[in-house]
DRENLUMKOL-730551 format. One record per residue: x, y, z of N, C-alpha, C in turn; residue in three letters. Coordinates in pm, whole numbers, plus 32768, in hexadecimal, padded with zeros to 4 digits. Layout:
<recs>
XYZXYZXYZAla ...
</recs>
This chain:
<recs>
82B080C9762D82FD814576288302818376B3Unk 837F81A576D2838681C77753837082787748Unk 832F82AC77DE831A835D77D3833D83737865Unk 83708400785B8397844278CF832C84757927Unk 82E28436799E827E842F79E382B784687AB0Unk 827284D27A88825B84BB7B388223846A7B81Unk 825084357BCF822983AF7C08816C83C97C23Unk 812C842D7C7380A984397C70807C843A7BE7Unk 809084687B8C807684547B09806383ED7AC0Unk 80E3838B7AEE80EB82F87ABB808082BD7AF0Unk 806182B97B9E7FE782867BDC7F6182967B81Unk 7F51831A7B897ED583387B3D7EAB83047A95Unk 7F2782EC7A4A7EE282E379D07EE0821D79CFUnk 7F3A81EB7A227F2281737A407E8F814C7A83Unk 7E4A81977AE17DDB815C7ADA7D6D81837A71Unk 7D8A81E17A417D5A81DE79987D5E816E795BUnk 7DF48154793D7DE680E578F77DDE80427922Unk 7DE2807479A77D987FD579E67CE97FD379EAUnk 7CAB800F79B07C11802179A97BE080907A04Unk 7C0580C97A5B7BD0811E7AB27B5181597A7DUnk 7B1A81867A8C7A9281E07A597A38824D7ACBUnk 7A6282357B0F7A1482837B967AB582BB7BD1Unk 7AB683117C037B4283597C887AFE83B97C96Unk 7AD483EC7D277ABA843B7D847B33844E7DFEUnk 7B4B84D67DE77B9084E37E697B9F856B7E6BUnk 7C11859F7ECA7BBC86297F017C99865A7EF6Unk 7C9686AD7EFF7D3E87007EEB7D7E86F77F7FUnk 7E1686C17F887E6886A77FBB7ECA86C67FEEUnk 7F3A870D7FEA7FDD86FE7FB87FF2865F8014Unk 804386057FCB809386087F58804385A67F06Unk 7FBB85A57ED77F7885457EA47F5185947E1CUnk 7F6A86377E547ED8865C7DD17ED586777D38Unk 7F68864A7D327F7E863A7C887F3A85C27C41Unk 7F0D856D7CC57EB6850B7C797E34851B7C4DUnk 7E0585767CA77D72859B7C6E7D42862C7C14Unk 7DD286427C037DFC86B87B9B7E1486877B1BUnk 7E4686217B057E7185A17A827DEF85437A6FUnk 7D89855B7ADD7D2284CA7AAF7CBD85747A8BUnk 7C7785AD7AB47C78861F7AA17C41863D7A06Unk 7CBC862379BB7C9D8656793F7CD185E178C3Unk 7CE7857C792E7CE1850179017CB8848B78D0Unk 7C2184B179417BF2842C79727B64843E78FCUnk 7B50849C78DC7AD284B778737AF4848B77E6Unk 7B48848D77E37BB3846477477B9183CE7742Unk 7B9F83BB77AA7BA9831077877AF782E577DDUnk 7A9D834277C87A40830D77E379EB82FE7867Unk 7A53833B78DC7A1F832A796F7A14838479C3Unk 79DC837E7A2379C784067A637A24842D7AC0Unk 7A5D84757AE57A5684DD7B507A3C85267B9DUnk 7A1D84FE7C127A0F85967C8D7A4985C47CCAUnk 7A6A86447CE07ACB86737D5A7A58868E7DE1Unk 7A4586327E2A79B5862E7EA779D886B37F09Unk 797586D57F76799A87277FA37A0186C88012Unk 79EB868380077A49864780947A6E85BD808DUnk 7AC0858280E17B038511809D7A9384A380F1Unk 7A3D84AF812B79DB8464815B799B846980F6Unk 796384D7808E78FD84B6801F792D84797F98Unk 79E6845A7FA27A1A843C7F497A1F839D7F73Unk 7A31836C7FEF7A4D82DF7FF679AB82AB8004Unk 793783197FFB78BD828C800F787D82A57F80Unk 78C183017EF5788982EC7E9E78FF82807E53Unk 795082677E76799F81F47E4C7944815E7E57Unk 792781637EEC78B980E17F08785C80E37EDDUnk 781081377E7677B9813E7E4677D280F67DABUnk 784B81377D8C7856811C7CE778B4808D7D19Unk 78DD80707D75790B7FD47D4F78BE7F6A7D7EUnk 78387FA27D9C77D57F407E09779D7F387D5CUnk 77847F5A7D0277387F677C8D77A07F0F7C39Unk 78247EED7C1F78757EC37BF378F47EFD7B9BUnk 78F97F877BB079627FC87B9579E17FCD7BB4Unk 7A6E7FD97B7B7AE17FFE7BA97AA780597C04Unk 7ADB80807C6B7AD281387CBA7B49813F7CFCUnk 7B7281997CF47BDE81E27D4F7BAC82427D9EUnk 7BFB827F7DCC7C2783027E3B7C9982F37E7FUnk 7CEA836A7EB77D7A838A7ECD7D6784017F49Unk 7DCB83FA7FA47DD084697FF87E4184418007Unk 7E8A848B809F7EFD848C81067ECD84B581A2Unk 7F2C849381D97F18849D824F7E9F849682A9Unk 7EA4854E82B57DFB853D83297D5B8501829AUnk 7D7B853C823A7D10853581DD7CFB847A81CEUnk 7D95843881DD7D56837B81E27CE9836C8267Unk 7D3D83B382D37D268370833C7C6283B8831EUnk 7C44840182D87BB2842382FC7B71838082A5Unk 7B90835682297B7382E781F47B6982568246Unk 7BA1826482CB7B9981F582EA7B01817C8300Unk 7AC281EF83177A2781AD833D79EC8164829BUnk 7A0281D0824079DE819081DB7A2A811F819DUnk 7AC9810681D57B0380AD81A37AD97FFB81FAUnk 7AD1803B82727A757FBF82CF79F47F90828FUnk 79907FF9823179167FA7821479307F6F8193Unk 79AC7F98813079D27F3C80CD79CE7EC680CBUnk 7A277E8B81607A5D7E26816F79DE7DE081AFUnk 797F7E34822A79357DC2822778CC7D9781B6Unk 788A7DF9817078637DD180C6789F7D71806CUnk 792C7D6680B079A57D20802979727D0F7FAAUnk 798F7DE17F8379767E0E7F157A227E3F7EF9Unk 7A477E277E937ACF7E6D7E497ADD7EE27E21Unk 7B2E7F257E437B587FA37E237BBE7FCF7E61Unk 7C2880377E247CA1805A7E257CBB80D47E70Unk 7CFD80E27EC47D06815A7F317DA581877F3DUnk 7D9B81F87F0F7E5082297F267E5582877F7BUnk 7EF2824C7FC17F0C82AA803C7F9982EF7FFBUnk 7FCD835B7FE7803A838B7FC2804F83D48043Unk 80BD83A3808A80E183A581068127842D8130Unk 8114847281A3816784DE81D081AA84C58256Unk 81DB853C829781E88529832281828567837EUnk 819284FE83D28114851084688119852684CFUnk 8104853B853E808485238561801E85A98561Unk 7F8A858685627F1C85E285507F3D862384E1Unk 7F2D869384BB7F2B86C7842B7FB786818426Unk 8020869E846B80AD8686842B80DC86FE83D4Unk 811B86E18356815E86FB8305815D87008294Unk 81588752820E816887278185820386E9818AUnk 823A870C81C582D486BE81A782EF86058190Unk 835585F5815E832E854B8156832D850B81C7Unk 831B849281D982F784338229828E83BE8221Unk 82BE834F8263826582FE825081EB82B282F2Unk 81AA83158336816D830D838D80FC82D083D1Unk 80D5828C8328806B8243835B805981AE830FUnk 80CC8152833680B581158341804B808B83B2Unk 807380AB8417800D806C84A87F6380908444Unk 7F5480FF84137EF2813184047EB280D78387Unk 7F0A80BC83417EC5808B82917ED17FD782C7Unk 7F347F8F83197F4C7F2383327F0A7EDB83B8Unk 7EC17F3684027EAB7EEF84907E317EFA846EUnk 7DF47F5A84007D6B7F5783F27D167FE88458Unk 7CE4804083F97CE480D684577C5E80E4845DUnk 7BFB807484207B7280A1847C7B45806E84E1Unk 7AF0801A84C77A857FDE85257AC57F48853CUnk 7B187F1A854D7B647E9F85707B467E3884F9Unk 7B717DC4851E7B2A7D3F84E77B607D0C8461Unk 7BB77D5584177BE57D60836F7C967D9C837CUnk 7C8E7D7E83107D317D6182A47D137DA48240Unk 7D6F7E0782187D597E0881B07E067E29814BUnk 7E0A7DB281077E8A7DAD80957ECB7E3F8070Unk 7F467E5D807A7F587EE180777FF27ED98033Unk 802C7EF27F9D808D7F117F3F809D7F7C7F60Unk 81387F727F7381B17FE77F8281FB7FDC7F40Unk 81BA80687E8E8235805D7E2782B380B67E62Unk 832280B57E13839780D67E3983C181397DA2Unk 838481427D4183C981937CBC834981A07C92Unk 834E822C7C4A830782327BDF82A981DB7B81Unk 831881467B6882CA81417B04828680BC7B62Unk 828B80907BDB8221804E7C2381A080867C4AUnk 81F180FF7C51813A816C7C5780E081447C11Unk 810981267B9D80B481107B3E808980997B1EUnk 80DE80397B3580B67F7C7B1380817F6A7B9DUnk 808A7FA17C1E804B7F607C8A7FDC7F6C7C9AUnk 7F647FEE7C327EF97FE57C3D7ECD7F957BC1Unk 7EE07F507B7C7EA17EB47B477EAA7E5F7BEDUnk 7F137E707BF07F4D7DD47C637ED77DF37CECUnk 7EB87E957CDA7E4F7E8E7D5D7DC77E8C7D3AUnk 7D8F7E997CD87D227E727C847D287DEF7C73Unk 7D677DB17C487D4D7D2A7C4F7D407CDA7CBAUnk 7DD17D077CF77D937CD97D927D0A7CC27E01Unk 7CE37D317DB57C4F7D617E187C057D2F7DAEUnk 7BD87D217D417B867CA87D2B7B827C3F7D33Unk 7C1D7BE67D4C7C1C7B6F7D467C097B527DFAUnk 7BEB7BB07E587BDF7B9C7EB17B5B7BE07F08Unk 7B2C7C337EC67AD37C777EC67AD87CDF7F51Unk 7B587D317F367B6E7D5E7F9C7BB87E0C7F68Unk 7B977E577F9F7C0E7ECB7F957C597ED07FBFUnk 7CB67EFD7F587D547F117F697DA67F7D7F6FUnk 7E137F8E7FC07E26800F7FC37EBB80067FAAUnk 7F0F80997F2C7F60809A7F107FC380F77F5CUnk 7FF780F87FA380768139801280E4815D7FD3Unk 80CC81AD7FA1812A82167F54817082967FB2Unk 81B382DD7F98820783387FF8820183B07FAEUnk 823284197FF6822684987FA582C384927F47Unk 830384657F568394844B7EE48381840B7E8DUnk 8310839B7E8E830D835A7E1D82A183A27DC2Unk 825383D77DFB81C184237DD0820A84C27D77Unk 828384DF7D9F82C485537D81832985447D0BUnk 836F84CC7D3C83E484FE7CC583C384AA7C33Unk 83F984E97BEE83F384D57B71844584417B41Unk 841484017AFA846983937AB9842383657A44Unk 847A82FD7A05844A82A5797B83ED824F798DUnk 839B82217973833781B4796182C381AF78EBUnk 82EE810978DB82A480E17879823780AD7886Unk 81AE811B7850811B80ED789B80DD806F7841Unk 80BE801A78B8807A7F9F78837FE47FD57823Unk 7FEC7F7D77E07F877F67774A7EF37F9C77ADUnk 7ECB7FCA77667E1A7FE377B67DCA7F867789Unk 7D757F6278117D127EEF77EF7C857F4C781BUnk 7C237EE777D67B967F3B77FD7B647ECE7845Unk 7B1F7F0A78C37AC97EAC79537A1F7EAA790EUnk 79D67E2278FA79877E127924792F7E0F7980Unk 78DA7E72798778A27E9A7A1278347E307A37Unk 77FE7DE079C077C17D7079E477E97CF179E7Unk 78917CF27A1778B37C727A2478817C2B7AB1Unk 78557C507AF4784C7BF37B5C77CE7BFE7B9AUnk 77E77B7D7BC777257B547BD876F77BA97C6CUnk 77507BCF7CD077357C097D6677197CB37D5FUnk 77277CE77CE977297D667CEC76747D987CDFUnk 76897E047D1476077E637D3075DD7E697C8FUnk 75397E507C9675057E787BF274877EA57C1FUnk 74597F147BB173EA7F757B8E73867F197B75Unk 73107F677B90727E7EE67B8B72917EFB7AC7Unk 72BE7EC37A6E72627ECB79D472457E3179D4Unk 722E7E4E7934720C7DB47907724C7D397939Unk 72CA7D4C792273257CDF7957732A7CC579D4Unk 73097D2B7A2E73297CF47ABD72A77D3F7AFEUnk 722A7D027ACF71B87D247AFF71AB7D647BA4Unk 71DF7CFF7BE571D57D0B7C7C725C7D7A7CB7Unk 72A67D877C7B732E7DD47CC3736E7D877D2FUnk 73C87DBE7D6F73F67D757DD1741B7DF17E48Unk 744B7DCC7ED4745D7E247F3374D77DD57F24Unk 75117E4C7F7375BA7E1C7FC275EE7E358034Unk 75EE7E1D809876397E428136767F7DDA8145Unk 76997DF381D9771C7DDC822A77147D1D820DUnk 776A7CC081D277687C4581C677507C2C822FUnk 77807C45829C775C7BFE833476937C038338Unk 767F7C2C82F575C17C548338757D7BF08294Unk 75DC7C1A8247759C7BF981C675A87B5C81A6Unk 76337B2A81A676437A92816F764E7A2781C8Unk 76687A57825D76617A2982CA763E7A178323Unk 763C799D838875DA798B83FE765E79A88441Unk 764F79D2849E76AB7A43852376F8798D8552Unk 76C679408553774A78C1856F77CD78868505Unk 778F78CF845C77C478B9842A783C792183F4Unk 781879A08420785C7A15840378FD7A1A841BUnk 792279C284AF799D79C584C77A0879698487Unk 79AA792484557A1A78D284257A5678C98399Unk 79D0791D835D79E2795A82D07A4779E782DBUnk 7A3F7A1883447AB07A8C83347B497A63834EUnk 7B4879F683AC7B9E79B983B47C017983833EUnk 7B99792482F07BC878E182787C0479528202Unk 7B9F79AB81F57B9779E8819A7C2E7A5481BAUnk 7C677A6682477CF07A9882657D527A91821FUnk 7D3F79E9826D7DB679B982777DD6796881CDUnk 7D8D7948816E7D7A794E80DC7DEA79A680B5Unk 7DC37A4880D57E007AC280A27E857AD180F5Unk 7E8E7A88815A7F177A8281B17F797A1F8170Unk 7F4D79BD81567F8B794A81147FC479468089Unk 7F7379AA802A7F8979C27F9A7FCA7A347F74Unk 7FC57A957FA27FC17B257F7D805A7B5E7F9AUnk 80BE7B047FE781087B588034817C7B6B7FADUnk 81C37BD47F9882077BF97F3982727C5F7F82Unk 83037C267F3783987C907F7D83BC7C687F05Unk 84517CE47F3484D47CDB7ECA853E7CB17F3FUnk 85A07C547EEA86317C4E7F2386AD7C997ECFUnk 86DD7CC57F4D876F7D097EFF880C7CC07F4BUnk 882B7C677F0C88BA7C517F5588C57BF47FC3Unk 884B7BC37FCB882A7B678058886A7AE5806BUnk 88B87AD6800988BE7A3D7FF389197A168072Unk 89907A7A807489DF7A7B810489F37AC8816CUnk 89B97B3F815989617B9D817789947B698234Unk 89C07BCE827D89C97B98832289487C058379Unk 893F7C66830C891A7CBB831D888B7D0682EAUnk 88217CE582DB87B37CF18291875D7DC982A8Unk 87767E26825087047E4E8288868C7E66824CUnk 86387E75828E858D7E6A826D85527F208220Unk 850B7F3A81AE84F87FA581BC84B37FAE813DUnk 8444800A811A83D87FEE80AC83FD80BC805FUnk 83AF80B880008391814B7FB8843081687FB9Unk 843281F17FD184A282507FB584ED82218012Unk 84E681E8809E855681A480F385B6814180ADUnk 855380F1806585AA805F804385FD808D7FC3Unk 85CE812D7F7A8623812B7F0286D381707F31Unk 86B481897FC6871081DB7FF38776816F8019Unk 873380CF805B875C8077809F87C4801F8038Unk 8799803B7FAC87E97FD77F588864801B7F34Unk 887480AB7F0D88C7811F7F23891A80E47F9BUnk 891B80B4801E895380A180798993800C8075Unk 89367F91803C89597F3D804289F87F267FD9Unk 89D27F787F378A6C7F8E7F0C8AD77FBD7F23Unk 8AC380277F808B0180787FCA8B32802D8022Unk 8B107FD480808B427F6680D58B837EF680C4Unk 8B547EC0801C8B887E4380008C077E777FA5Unk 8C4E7F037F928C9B7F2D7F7B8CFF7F5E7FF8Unk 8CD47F3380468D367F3680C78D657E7F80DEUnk 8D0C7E55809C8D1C7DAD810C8CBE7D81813BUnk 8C4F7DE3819F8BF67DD081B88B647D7B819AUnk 8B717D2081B18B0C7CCE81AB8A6D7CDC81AEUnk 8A3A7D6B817F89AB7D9981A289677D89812AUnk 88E27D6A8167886D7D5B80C687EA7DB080EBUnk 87927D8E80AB871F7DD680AA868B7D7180A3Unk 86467D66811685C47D0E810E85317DA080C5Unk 85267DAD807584AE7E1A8063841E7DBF805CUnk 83D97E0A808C83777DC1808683067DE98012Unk 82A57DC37FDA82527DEE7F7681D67DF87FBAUnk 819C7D8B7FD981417D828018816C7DBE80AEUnk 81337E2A8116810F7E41818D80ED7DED81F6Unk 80537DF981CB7FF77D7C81F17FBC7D1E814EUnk 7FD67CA4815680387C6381DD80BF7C7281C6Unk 80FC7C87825381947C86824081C17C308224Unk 82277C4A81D9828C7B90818882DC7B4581F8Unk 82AD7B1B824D82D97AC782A1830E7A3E8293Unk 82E07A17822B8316796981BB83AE79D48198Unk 83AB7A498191844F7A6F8155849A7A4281CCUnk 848A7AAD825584B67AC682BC84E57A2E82E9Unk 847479CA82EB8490793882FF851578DD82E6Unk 853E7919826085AE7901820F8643792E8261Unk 863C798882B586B379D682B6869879DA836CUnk 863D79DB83BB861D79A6843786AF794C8465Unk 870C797B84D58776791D84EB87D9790484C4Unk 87C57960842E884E794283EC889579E783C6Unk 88557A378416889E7ACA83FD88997AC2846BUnk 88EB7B61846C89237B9C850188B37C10853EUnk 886C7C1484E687EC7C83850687AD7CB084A7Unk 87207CFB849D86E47D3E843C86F47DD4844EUnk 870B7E46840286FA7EBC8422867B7EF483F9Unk 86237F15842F85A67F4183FC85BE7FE583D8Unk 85C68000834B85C2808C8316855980F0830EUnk 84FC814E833D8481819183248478822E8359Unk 8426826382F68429831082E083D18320837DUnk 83E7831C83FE836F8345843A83E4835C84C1Unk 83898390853083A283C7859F83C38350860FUnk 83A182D9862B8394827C867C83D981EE8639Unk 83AA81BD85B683A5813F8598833B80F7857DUnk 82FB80D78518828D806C850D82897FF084E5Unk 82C58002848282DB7F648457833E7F0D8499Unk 839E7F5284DB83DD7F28853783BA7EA3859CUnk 83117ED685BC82CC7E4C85DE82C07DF88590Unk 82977DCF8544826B7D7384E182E37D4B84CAUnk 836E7D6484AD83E07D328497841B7CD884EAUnk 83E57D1F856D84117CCC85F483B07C6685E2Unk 83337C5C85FE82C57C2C85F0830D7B7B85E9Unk 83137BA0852883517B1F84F183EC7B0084EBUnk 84197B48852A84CC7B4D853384F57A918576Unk 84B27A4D85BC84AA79E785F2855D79D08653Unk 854B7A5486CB85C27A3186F686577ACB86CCUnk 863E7AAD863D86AB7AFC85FC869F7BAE8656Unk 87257BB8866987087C4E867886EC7CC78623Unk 868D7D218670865E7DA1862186527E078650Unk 86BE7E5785F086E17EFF8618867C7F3185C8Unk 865E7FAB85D2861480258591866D80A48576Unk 864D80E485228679813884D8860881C3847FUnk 85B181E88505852F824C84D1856D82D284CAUnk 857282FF846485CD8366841D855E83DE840DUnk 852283FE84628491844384708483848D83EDUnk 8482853B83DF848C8581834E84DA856F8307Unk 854C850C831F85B5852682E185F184A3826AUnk 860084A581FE860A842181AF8682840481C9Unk 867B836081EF86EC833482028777836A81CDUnk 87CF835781DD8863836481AE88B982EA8194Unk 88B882EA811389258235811189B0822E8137Unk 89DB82A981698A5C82A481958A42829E823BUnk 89D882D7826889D782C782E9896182158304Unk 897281DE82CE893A816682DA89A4811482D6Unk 8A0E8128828E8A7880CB82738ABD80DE8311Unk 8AC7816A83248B12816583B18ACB8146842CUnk 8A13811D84218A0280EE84BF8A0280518485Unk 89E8802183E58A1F7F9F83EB8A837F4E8418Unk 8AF77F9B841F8B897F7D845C8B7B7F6884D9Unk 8B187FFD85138B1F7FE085B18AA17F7185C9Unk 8A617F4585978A077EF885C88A567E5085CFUnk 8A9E7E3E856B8ADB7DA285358B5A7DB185B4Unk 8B8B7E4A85EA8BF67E6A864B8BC27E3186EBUnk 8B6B7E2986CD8AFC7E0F876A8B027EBA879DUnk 8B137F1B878D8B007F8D87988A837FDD87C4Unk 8A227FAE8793897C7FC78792891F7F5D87F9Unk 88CF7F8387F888827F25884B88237F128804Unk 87D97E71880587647E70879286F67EB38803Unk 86817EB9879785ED7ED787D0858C7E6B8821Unk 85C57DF487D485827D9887D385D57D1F87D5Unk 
</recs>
């Protein structure tokens, strides 16, 4: 049965019903309807809640309840992610699972409650202590809000890694239909690596730190982070195509950009215009097996994004292999599909100059 859900809303009762049991996090704009909905939510179905004093005490009681074997969440934006970063670095070197949402604003330093999508470099290049990846879903509607936290829960166990969901303040805001997936209940003693209490059963207990000190001799460390990458580089990568098939014209663009971008692409292919849409799902890793496909055989990529400069813009170029690439960073302002159709014209016109 489908219900009329604000997209933060949809997020939240989806990790309900993907097992969640632990969410700590601390108030936001444009995040905090999620911890307003888990709130008075999350006890109903059995799990706790904290609102911490700070989003540092919200991301290291997450590592606590998923070092033990729990679903855990926590959610911020902007400056409040960027304080999580340290704790999201000792996740990864633990490679303990757990789910981290960024509902995106505009930046830089405090920035903005207004929309935007600013931190990407930040969730994809990796914002603590170097050395790690970490898998990062960019829903685009409502009702992905809600199926992408199974897809990032699962993810992070089957990889034993946290994952983080890159959501925007438009998608986190507006209202739409979605149909919430069936609720499952998490076994907290499914897996044999998780932290346990001294009782009967596990007489001795166990400790947990940093895998590099714990499972490894310092010669073997690099090559296990290595492997263990490029695994999640090789498997994980996930896009949508719109129209590509002849497509001369590709552009690139995730969340509330890319819903603006398909708006443009009909809008274009109702002129003649030959334009499609590469979206990506996965962040990191970027879908570069897509890009591969269409490498040589278009006339350029347009990279679409809510920010001041351009970010993904790299990564497009990155794997563009050759192909040219314009940008299109539409800073506070959400794209326009009528003004996309007209620098498409001028871009296919030779009019523009690429970036890249």
């Amino acid at each position: 049965m489908k219900k009329l859900m604000k997209g933060n809303y949809a997020l939240a009762e989806g990790a309900i019903r993907a097992g969640c049991r632990l969410f700590a996090g601390y108030p936001i704009t444009p995040q905090t309807e999620i911890l307003e909905y888990l709130s008075s939510h999350m006890a109903e179905a059995g799990g706790t809640f904290v609102q911490t004093e700070s989003e540092l005490a919200g991301i290291n009681m997450v590592i606590g309840a998923a070092a033990a074997g729990a679903r855990a969440m926590t959610s911020s934006s902007g400056p409040g992610f960027s304080l999580k970063q340290e704790g999201i670095s000792y996740l990864s070197s633990m490679e303990v699972p757990a789910v981290i949402v960024d509902v995106m604003r505009y930046g830089i330093g405090l920035g903005n409650v207004v929309l935007g999508q600013a931190d990407y470099f930040q969730v994809t290049k990796g914002g603590g202590h170097g050395g790690y990846k970490v898998p990062v879903y960019a829903p685009a509607s409502v009702q992905e809000n809600a199926d992408f936290v199974f897809k990032a829960f699962d993810t992070a166990e089957a990889y034993r890694t946290p994952v983080i969901i890159l959501s925007d303040a438009a998608i986190g805001q507006m209202m739409g239909s979605v149909e919430l997936p069936d609720p499952i209940e998490h076994d907290i003693n499914k897996f044999d690596w998780t932290l346990k209490g001294r009782d009967a059963r596990h007489p001795t207990g166990r400790k947990m730190t940093d895998v590099i000190y714990y499972d490894y001799a310092f010669d073997d460390y690099d090559p296990h982070i290595r492997a263990r990458y490029a695994k999640m580089h090789d498997e994980l990568q996930e896009w949508e195509e719109v129209e590509t098939e002849d497509a001369e014209l590709l552009m690139v663009a995730y969340g509330i950009s890319s819903r603006v971008c398909k708006e443009a692409v009909r809008l274009a292919r109702g002129e003649g215009i030959k334009a499609g849409l590469l979206r990506p799902i996965t962040l990191w890793p970027f879908p570069e097996k897509a890009m591969t496909k269409f490498n040589g055989r278009i006339k350029g990529y347009l990279s679409v994004e809510m920010n001041a400069c351009g970010q993904m813009v790299e990564d497009v170029a990155l794997h563009a292999g050759g192909t040219k690439v314009y940008s299109d960073p539409t800073g506070r302002k959400v794209a326009d599909s009528e003004d996309l159709v007209a620098l498409i014209k001028d871009i296919l016109a030779g009019k523009i100059e690429e970036v890249f």
